[in-house]
Biotite code that builds the C-alpha atoms (Angstrom):
import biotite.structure as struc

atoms = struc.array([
    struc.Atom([11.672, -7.542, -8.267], chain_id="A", res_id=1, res_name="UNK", atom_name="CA", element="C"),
    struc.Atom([8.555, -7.627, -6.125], chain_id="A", res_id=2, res_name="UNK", atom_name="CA", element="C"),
    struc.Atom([9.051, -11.331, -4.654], chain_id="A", res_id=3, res_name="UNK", atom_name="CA", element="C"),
    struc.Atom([12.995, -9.956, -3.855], chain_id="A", res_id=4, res_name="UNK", atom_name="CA", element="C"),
    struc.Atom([11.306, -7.132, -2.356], chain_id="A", res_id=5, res_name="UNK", atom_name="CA", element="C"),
    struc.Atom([8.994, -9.226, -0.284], chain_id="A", res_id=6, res_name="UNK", atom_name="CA", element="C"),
    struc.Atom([11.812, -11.473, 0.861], chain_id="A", res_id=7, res_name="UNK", atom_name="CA", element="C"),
    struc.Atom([14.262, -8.793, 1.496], chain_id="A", res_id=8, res_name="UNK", atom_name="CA", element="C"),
    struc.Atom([12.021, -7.278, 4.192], chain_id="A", res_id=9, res_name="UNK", atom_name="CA", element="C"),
    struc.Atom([12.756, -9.999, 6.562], chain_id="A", res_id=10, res_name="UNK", atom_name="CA", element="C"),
    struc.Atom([15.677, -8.524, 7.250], chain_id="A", res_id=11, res_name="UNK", atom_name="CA", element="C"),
    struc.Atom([14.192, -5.329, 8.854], chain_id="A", res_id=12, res_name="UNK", atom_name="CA", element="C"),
    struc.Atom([11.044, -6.770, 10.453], chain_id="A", res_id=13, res_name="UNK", atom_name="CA", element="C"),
    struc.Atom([11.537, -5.673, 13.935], chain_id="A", res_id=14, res_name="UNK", atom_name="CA", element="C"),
    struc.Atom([8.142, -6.933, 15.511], chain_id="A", res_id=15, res_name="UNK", atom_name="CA", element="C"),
    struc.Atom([7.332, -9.684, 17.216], chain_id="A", res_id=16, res_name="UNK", atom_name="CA", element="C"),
    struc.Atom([5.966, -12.684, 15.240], chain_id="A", res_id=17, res_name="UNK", atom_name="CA", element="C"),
    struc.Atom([3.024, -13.579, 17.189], chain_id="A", res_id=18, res_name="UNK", atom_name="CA", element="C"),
    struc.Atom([1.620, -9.967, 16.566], chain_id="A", res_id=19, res_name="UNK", atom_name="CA", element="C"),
    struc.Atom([3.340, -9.730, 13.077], chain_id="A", res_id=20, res_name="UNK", atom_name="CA", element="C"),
    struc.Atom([-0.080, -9.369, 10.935], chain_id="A", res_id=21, res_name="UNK", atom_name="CA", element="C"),
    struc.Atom([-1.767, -6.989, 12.850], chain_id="A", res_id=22, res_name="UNK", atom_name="CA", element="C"),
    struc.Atom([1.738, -4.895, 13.379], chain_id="A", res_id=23, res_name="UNK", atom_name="CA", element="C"),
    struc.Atom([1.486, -4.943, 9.825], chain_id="A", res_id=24, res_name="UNK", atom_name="CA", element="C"),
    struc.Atom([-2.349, -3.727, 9.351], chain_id="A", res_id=25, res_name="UNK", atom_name="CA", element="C"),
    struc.Atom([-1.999, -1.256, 11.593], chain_id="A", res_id=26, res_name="UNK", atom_name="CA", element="C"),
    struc.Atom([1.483, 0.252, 10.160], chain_id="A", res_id=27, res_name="UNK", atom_name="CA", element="C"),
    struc.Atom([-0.409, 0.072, 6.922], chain_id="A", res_id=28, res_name="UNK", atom_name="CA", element="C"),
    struc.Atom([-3.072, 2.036, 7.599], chain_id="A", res_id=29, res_name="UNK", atom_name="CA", element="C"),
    struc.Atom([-0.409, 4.582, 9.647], chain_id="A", res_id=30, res_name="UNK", atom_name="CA", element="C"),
    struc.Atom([1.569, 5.264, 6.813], chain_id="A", res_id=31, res_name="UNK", atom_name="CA", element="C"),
    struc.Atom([-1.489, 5.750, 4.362], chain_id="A", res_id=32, res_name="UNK", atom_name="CA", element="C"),
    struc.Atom([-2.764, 8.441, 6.802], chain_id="A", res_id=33, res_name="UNK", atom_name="CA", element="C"),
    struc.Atom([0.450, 9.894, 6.649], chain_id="A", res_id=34, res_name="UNK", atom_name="CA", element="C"),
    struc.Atom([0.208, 10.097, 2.976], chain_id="A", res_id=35, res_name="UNK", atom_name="CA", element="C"),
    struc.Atom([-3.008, 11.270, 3.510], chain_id="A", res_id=36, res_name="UNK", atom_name="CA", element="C"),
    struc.Atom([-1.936, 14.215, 5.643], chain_id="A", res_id=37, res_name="UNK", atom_name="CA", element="C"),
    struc.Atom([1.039, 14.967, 3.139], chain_id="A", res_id=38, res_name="UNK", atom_name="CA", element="C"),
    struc.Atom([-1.398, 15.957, 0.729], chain_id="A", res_id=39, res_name="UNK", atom_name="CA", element="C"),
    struc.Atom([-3.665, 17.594, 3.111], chain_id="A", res_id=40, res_name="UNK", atom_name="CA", element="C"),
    struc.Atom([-1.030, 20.086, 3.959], chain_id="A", res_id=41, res_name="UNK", atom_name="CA", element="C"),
    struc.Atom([-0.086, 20.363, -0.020], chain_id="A", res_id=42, res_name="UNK", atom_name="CA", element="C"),
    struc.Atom([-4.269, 21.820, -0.578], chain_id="A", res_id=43, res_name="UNK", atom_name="CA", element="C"),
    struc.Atom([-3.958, 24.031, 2.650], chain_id="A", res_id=44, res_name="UNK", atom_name="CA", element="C"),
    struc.Atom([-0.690, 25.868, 1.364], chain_id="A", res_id=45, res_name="UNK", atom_name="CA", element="C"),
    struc.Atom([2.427, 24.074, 3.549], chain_id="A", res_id=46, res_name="UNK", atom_name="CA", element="C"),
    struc.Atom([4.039, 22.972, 0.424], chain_id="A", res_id=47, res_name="UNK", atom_name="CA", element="C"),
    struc.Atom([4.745, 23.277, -3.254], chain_id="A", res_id=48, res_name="UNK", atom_name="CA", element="C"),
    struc.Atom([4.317, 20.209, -5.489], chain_id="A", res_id=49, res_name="UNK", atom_name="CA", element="C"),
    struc.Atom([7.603, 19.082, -5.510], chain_id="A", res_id=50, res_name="UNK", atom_name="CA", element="C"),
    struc.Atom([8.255, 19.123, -1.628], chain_id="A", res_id=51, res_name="UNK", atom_name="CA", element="C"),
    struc.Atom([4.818, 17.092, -1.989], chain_id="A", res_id=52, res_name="UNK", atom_name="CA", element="C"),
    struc.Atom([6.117, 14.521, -4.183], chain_id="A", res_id=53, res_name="UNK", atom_name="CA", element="C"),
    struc.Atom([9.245, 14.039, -2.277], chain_id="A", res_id=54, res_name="UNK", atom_name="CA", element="C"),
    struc.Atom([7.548, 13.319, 1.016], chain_id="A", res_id=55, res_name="UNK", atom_name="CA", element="C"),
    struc.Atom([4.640, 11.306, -0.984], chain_id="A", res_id=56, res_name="UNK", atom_name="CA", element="C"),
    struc.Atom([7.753, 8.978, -2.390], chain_id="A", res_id=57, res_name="UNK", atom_name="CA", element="C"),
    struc.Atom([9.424, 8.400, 1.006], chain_id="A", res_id=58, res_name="UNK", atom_name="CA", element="C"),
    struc.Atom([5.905, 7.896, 2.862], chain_id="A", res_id=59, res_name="UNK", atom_name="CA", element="C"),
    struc.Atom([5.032, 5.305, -0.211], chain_id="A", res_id=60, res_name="UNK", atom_name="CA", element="C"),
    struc.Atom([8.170, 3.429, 0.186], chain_id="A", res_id=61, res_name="UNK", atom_name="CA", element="C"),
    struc.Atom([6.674, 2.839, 3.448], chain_id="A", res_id=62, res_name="UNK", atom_name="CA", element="C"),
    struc.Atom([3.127, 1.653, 2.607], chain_id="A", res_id=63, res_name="UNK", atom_name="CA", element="C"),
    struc.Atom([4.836, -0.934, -0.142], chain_id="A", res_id=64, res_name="UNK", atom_name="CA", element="C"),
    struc.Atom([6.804, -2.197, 3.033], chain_id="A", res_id=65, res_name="UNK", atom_name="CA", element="C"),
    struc.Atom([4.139, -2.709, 4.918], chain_id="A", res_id=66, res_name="UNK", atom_name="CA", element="C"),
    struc.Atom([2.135, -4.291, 1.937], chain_id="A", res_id=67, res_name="UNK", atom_name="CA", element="C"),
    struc.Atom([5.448, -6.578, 1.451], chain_id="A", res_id=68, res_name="UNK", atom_name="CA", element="C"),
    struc.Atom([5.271, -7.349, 4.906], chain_id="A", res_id=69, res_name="UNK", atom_name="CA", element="C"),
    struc.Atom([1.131, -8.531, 4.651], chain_id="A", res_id=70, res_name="UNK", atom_name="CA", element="C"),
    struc.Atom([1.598, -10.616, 1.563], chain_id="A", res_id=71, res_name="UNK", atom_name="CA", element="C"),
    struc.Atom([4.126, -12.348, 4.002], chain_id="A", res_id=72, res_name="UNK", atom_name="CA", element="C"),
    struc.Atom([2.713, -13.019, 7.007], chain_id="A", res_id=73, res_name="UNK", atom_name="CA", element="C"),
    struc.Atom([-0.622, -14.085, 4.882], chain_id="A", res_id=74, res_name="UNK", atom_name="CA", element="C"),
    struc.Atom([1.585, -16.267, 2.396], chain_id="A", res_id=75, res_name="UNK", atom_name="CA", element="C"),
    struc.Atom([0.481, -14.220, -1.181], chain_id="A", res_id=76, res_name="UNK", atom_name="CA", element="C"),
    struc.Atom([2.354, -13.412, -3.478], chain_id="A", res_id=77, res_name="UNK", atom_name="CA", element="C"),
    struc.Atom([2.846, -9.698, -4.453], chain_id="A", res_id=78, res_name="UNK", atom_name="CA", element="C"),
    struc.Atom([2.779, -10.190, -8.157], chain_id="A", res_id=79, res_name="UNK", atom_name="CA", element="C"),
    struc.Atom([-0.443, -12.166, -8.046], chain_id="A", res_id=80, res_name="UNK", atom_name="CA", element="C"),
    struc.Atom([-1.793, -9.836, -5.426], chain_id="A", res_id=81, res_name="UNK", atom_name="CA", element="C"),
    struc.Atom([-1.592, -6.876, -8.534], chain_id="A", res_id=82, res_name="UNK", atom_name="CA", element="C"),
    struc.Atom([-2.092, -9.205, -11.088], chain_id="A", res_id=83, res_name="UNK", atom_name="CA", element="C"),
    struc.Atom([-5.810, -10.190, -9.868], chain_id="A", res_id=84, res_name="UNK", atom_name="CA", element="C"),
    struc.Atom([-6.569, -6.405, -9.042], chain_id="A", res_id=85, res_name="UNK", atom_name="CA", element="C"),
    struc.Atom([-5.542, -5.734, -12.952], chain_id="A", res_id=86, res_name="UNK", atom_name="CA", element="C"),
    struc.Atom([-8.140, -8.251, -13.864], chain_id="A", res_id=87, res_name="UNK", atom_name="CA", element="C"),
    struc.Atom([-10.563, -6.776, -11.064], chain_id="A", res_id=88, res_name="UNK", atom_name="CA", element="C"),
    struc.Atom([-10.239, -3.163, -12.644], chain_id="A", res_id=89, res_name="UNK", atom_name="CA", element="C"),
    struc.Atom([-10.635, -4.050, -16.496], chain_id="A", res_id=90, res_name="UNK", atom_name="CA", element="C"),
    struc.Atom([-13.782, -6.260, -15.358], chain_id="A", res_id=91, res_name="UNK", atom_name="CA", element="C"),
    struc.Atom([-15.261, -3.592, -13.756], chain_id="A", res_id=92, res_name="UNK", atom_name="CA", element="C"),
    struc.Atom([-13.685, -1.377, -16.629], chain_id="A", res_id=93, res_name="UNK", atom_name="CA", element="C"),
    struc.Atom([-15.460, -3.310, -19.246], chain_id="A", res_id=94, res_name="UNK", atom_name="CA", element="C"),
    struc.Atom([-18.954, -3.797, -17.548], chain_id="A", res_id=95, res_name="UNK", atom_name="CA", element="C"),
    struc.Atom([-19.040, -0.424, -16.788], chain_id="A", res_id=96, res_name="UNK", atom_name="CA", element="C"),
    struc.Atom([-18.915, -0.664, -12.989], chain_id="A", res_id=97, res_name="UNK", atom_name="CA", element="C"),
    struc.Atom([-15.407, 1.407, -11.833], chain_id="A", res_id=98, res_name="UNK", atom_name="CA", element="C"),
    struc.Atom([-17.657, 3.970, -10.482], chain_id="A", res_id=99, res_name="UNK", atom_name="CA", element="C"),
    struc.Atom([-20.196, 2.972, -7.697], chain_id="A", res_id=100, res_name="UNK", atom_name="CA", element="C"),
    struc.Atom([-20.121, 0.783, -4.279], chain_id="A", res_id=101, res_name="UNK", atom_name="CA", element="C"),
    struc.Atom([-19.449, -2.775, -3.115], chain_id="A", res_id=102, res_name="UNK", atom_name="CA", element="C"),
    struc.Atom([-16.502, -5.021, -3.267], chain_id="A", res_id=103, res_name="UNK", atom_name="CA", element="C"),
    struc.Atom([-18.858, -7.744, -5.865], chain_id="A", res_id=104, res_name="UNK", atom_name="CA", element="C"),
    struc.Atom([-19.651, -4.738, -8.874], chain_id="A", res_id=105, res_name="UNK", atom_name="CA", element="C"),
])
């Protein structure tokens, strides 16, 4: 379902080409601030839990598009892309390393 995903978005990527990758980045890290904010305005009071996880779905269906649209432009593949962070998290799981800084724990 993933690689569909991935492929299907080439039908709505609206950008152009040339500036494809950091269109990408930069709608990334857009729609994880807006994320972000949806849950700020959950802690001050705005909204109940359930308005929170309705906006939190739609605003994640956005950050996987832009994530589809990444693994694209870079040539990964989505599966992979989870499958090594899996590994990377039991690893760190295992040694006893989730917790602290660095990318190489």
């Amino acid at each position: 379902m993933l690689t569909d995903y991935v492929k299907w978005t080439d039908k709505t990527a609206v950008y152009p080409e040339a500036f494809g990758l950091g269109y990408c980045a930069l709608g990334l890290a857009g729609e994880a601030g807006e994320v972000a904010n949806k849950v700020k305005k959950y802690y001050r009071g705005d909204k109940n839990l359930a308005m929170l996880r309705n906006d939190v779905s739609a605003e994640l269906g956005d950050v996987m598009y832009y994530i589809a649209r990444l693994c694209r432009h870079l040539d990964l593949d989505l599966d992979s892309v989870i499958k090594e962070n899996m590994y990377k998290l039991e690893r760190r799981k295992a040694e006893g390393t989730l917790l602290g800084d660095g990318d190489n724990r």
